[in-house]
C-alpha positions as CSV (number, residue, x, y, z in Angstrom):
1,X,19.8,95.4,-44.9
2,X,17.9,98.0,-43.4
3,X,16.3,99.0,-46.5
4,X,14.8,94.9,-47.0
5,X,14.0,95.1,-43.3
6,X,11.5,98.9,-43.9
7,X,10.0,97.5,-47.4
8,X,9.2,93.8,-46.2
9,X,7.4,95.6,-43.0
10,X,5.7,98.2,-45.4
11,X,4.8,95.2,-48.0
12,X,3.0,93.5,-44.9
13,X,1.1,96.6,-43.9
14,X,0.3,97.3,-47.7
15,X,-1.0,93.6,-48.1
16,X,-2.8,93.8,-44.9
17,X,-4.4,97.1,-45.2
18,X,-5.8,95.9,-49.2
19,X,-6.9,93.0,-47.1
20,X,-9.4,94.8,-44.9
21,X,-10.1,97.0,-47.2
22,X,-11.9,93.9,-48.7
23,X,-13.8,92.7,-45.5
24,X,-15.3,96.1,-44.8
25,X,-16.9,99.2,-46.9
26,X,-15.5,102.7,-46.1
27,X,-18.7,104.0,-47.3
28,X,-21.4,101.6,-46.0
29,X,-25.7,102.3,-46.5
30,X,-25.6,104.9,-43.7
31,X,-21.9,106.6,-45.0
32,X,-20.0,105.6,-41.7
33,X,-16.6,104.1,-42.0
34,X,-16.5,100.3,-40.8
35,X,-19.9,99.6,-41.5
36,X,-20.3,96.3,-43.2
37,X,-22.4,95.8,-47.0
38,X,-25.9,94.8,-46.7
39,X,-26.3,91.0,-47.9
40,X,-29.2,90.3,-50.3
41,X,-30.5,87.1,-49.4
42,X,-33.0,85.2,-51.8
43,X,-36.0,82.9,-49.8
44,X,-37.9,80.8,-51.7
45,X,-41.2,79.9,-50.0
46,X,-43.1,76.9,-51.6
47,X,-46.8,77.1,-51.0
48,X,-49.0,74.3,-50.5
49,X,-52.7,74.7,-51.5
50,X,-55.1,73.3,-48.9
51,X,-56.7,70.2,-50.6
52,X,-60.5,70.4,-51.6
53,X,-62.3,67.7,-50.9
54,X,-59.7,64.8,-51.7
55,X,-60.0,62.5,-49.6
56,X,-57.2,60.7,-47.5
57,X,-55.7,57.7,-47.5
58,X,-55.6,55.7,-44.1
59,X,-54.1,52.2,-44.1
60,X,-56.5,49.5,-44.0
61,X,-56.5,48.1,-40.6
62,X,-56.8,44.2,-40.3
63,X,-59.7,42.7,-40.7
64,X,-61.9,41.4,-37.7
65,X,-62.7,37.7,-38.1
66,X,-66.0,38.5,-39.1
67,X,-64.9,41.7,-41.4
68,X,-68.0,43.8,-39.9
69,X,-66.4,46.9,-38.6
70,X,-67.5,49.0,-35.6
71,X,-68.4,45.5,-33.6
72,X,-66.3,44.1,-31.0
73,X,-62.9,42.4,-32.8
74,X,-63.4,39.5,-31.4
75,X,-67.0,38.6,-32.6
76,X,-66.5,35.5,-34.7
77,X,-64.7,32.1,-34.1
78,X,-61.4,31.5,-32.9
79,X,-59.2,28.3,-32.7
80,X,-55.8,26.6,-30.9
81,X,-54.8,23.3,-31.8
82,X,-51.8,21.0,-31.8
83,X,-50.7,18.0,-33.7
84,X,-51.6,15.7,-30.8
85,X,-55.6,16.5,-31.4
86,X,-56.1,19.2,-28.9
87,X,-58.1,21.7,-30.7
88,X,-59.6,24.3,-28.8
89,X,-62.5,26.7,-30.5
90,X,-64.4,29.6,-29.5
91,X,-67.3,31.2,-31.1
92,X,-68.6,34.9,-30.1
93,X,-71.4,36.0,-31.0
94,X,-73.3,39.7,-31.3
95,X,-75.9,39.0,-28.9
96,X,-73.0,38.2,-26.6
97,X,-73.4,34.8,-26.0
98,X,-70.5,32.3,-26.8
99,X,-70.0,28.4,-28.1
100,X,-66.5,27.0,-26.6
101,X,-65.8,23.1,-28.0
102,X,-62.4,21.5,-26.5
103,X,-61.5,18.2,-28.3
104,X,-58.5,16.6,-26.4
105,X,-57.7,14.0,-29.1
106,X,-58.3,10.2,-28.6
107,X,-61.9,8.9,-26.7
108,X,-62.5,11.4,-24.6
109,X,-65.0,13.6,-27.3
110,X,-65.7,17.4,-27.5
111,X,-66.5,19.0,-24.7
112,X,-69.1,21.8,-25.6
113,X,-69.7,25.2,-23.1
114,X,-72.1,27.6,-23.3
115,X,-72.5,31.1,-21.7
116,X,-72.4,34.9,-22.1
117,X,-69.6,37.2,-22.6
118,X,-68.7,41.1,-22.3
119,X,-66.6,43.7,-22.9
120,X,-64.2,44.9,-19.7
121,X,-62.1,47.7,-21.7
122,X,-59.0,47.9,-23.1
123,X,-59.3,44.8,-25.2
124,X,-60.1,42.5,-22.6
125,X,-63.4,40.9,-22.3
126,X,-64.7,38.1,-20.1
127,X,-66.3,35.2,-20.4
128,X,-68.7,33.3,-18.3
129,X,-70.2,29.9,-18.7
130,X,-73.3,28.6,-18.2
131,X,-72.4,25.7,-15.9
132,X,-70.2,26.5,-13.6
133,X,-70.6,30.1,-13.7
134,X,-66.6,30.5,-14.2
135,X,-65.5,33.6,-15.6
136,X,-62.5,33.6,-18.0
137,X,-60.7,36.7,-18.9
138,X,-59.9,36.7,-22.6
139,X,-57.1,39.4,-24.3
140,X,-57.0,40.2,-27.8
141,X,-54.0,41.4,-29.2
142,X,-54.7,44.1,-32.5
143,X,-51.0,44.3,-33.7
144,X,-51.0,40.1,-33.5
145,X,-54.9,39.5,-34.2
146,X,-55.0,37.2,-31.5
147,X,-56.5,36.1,-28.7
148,X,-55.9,34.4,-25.6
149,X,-57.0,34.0,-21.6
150,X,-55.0,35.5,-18.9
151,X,-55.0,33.0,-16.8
152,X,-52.9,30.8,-20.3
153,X,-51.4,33.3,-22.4
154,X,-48.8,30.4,-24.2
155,X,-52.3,29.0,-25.6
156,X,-52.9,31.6,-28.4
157,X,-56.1,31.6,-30.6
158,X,-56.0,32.6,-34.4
159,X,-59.4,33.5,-36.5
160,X,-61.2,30.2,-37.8
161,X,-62.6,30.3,-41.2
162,X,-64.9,27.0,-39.6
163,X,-67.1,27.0,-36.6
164,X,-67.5,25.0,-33.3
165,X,-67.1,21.6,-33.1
166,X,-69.9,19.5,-32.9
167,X,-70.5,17.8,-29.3
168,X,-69.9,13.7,-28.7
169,X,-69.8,12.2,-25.2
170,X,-69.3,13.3,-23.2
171,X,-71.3,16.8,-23.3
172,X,-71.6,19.9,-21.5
173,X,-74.1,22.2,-22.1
């Protein structure tokens, strides 16, 4: 039993010496014993060429309601209306002046304002009529193509292929 007991303990040391002798090279690049095998490693190194004169492609923002870029996006007219008749319009214009009908439905007419508007930053602007002198702080939206006032966000005004309304009684000028 003794003799089973030496050669299974010699068979391990056999099988663990051949082993090692795989994971390491006796005689490695600089001779000394333990040293591991240099790895060759392949790299592959795609190179772009710069482009000459191609020109990129940018998406095509949305149009302005009057299409004219490099003006101020809300140049052009503007509408809200309802099914009960309200129907609210705005035209700006690129001397900066502005048209404004409200038609509440029913007898009462269009209402028609006049005045001057400007640019505060940001996409705000504000308007002020000729009247009362009141000024009206209008946001437009880019991502939405919208605008409305600050002071009534809920009413929001799309771009109007039309124009103003045209003024009944009673009038404002």
């Amino acid at each position: 039993m003794k003799k089973w007991i030496a050669m299974g303990i010699l068979a391990i040391l056999v099988i663990g010496m051949v082993l090692m002798s795989g994971c390491t090279n006796n005689a490695g690049s600089s001779g000394a014993v333990g040293t591991p095998t240099p790895q060759i490693v392949y790299v592959t190194v795609l190179v772009t060429p710069t482009p000459t004169a191609t020109p990129t492609l940018t998406p095509t923002p949305t149009p302005t309601p009057t299409g004219i870029v490099g003006q101020d996006p809300i140049i052009g007219v503007w509408r809200c209306s309802d099914s009960s008749g309200y129907d609210h319009r705005y035209r700006f214009n690129t001397d900066h002046t502005f048209v404004e009908s409200f038609d509440f439905g029913g007898t009462l007419g269009t209402t028609i304002s006049k005045g001057t508007w400007r640019s505060l930053g940001g996409n705000s602007y504000v308007s002020v009529d000729d009247e009362f002198a009141y000024p009206d702080t209008i946001v437009y939206s880019p991502s939405r193509n919208v605008i409305y006032s600050k002071d009534t966000p809920t009413f929001v005004m799309s771009p109007y292929a039309g124009d103003v309304k045209a003024a009944s009684t009673p009038t404002k000028k």
